[in-house]
C-alpha positions as CSV (number, residue, x, y, z in Angstrom):
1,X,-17.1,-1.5,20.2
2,X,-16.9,1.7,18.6
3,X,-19.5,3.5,16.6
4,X,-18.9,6.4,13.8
5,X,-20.7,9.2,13.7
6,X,-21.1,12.5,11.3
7,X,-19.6,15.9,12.4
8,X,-18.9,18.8,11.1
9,X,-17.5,20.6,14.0
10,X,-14.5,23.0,13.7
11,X,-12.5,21.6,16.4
12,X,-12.5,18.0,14.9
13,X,-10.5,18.1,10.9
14,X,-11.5,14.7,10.6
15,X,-15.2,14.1,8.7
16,X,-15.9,11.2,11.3
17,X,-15.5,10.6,14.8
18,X,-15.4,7.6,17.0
19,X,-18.2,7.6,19.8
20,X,-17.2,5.6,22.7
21,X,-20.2,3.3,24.3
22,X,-19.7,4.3,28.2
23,X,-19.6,0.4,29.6
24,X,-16.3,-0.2,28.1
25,X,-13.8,-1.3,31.6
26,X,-11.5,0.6,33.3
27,X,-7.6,-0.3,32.4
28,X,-6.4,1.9,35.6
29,X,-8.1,4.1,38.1
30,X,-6.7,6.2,41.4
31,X,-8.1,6.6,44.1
32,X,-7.5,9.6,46.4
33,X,-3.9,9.5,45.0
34,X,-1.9,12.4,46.9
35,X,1.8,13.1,46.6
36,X,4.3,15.0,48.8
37,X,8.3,15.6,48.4
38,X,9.4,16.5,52.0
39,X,6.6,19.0,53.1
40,X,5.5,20.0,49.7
41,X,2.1,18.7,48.4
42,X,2.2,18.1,45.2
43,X,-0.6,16.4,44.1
44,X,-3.8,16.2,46.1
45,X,-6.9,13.6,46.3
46,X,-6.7,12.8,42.5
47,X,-9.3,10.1,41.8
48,X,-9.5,8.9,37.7
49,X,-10.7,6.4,35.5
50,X,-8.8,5.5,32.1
51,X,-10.5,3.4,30.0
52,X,-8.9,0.2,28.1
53,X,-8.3,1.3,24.5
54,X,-8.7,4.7,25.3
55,X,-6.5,7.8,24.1
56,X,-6.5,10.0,27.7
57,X,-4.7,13.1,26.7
58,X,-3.7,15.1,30.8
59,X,-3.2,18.8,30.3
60,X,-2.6,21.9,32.4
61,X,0.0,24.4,32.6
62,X,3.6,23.6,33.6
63,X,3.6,22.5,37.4
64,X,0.4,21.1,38.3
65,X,1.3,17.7,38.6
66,X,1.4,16.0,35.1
67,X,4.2,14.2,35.1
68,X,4.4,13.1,38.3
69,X,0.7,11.9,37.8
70,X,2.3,10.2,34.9
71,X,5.3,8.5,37.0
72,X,3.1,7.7,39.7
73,X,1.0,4.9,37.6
74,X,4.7,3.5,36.9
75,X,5.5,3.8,40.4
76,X,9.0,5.5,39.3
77,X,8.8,7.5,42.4
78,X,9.8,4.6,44.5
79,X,13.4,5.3,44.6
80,X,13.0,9.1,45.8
81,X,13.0,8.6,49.6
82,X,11.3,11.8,49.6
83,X,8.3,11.2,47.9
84,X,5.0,10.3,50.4
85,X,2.6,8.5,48.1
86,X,-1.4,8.2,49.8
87,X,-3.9,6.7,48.0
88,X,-4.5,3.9,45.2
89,X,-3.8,2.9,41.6
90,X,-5.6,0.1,40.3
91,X,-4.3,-1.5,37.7
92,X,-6.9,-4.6,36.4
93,X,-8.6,-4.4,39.4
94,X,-5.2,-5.2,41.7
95,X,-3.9,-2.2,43.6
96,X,-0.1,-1.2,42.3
97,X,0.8,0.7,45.9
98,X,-0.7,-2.6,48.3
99,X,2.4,-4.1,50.0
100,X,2.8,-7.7,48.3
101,X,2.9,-5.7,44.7
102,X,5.3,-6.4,42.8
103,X,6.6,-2.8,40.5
104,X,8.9,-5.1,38.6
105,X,6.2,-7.3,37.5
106,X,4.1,-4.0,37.1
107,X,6.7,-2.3,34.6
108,X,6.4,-4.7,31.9
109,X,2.7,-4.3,31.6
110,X,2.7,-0.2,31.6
111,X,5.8,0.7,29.2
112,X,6.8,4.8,29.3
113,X,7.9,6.9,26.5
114,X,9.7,10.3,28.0
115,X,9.6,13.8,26.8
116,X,13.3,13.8,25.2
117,X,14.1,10.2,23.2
118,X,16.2,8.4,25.4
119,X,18.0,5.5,23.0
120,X,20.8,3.8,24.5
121,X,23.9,5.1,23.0
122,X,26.3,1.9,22.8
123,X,23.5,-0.5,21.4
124,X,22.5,-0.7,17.5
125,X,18.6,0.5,16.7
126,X,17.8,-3.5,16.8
127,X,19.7,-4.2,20.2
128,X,17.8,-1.2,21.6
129,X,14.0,-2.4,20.6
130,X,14.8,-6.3,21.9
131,X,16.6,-5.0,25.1
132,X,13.6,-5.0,27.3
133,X,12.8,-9.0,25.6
134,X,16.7,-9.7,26.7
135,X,16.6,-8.6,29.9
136,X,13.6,-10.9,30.8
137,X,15.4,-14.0,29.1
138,X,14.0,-13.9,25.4
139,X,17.4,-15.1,23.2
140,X,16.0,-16.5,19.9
141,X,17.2,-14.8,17.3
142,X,14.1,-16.0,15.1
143,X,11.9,-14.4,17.8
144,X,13.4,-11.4,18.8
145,X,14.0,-10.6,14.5
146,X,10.1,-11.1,14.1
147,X,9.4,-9.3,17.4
148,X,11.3,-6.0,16.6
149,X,10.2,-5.8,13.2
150,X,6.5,-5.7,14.4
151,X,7.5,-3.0,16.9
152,X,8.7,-0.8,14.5
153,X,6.1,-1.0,12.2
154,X,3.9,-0.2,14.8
155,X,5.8,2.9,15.4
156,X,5.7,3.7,11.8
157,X,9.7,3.5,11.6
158,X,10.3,0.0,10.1
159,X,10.4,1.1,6.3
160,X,12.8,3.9,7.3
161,X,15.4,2.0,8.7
162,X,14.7,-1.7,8.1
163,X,18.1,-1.5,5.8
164,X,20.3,-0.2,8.7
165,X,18.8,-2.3,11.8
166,X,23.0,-2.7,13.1
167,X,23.6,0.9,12.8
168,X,23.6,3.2,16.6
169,X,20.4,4.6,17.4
170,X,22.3,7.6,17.9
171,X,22.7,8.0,14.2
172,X,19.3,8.8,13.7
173,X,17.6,11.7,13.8
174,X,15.2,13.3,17.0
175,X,11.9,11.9,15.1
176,X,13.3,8.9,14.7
177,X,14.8,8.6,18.1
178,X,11.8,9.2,19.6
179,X,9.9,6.3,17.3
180,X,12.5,4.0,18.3
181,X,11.6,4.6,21.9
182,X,8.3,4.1,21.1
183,X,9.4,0.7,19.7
184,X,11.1,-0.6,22.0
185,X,8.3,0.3,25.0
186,X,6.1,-1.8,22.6
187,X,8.1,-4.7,21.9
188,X,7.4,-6.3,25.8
189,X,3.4,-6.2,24.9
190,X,2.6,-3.8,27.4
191,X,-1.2,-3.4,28.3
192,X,-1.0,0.4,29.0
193,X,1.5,3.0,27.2
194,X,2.6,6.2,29.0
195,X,3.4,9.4,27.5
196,X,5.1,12.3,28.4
197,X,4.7,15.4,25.8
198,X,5.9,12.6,23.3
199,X,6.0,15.2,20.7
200,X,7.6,18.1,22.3
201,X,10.9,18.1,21.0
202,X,9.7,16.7,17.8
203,X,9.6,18.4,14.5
204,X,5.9,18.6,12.7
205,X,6.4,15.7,10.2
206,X,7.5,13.5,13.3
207,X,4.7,14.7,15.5
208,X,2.5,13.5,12.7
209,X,3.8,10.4,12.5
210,X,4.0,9.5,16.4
211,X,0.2,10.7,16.5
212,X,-0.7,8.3,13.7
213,X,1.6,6.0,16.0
214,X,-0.6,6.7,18.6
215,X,-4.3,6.5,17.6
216,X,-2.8,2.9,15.6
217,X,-1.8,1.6,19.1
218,X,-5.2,2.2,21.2
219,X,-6.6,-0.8,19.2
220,X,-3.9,-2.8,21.4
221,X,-3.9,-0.9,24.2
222,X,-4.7,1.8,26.6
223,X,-2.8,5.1,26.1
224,X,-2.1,7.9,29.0
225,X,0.0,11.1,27.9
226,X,0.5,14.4,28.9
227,X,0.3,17.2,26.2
228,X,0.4,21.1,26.3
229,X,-0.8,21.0,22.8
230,X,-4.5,21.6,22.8
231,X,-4.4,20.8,18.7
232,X,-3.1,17.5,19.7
233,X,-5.5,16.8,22.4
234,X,-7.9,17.4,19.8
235,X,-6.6,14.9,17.1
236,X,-5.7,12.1,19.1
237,X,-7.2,12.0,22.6
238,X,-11.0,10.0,23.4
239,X,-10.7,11.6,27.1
240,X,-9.1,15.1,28.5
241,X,-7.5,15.6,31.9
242,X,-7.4,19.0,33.0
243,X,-5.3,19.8,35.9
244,X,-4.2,22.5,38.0
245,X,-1.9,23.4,41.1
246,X,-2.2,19.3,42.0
247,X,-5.8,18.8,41.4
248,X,-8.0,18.1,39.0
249,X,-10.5,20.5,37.8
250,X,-12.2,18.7,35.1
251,X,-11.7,15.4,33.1
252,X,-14.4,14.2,30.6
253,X,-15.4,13.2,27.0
254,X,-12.5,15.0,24.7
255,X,-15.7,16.8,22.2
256,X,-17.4,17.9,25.4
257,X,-14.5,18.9,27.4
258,X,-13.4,21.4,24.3
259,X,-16.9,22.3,23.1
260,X,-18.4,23.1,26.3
261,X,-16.8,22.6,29.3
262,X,-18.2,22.5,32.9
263,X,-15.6,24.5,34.8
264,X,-14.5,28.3,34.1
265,X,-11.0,27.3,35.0
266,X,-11.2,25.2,32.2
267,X,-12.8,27.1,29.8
268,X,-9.9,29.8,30.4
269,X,-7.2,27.1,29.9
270,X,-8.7,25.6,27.1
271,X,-9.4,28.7,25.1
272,X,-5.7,30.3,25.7
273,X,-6.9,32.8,28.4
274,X,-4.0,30.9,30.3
275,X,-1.7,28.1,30.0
């Protein structure tokens, strides 16, 4: 439940804020979640919560662990023999590193949107938001028509391209490439969405348009992405991560983590001293 409440605080453009009752459940939490490559630590006894229908926005400057944090809750680290995971992720309760897990069962409740838009070349902008539905065995054309167009509209892209559904993905421009991912992570239902700098390459009408994507999608879901932008932290996040050299200094309510936070180190990132 949410409630609204007045402000009139610089940092917020909006006249109205949500305020987020404290009970609502954790979607995923880590436990003492560490991460080596070979004998290189790279992150280091990170323990969070993310809250279901939550916007959790992880910042810090450029190698302190984001992304991998990121990857880790997808478990796309399996594959690198290197990598020496320690720790937990619970997702609904159910630990995603315990032994009898299954990751591919995992992957189609946490969809990931990269940092570049990754269409696939040789499939049309339809065949690219249904692929996931294929792949697990979805083949009625009603289904997979009604399914896609919902996805898109969630990623505010349907009214641009609804005319030209059987033309490449590659024909369309960055913004759009990057909505089209966005599309097609949605289009499986996934419970929690992961983001990495989803805007980064974007132009500022696109960025607009995936954050309205984003702050839309949190009624469905729970959302975890990485930012450098503090701006953007501001518009669309309920929760900050703050992260350095592996750990993490400081996480909290988004007002209070800009408006007065706890830590120097943060306070210094946060108001440009470094970054």
């Amino acid at each position: 439940m949410l409630k609204r409440e007045e402000t009139t605080s610089a940092f917020y453009p909006e006249e109205q804020i949500y305020k987020h009752e404290f009970n609502k459940p954790d979607k995923v939490r880590t436990d003492s979640l560490s991460i080596s490559f070979g004998s290189k630590k790279i992150l280091s006894d990170v323990s969070l919560n993310f809250k279901e229908n939550n916007v959790t926005a992880i910042m810090g400057p450029s190698g302190c662990g984001k992304t991998v944090l990121l990857r880790l809750l997808n478990r796309m680290h399996d594959i690198n023999k290197s990598a020496k995971v320690s720790g937990k992720v619970f997702f609904d309760s159910v630990n995603l590193y315990s032994d009898s897990f299954d990751p591919y069962h995992h992957r189609q409740k946490i969809g990931m949107v990269f940092q570049k838009p990754n269409p696939f070349p040789t499939m049309s902008i339809f065949d690219n938001v249904v692929a996931g539905l294929k792949l697990n065995g979805l083949k009625d054309k009603h289904s997979l028509n009604k399914i896609a167009e919902r996805s898109l509209k969630m990623a505010y892209l349907w009214d641009e391209i609804k005319d030209r559904l059987n033309m490449p993905a590659t024909d369309l421009s960055g913004g759009q490439q990057q909505r089209l991912c966005i599309a097609r992570a949605l289009a499986v239902k996934p419970d929690v969405l992961l983001m990495d700098e989803p805007t980064s390459a974007l132009d500022p009408v696109s960025t607009v348009m995936v954050e309205d994507a984003i702050r839309e999608l949190k009624k469905d879901m729970t959302v975890i992405m990485v930012t450098h932008n503090l701006e953007q932290a501001k518009r669309v996040a309920d929760h900050v991560v703050f992260m350095y050299l592996g750990k993490v200094i400081e996480s909290g309510d988004v007002r209070q983590m800009f408006d007065s936070p706890k830590e120097e180190l943060t306070r210094k990132y946060l108001s440009g001293i470094f970054g």
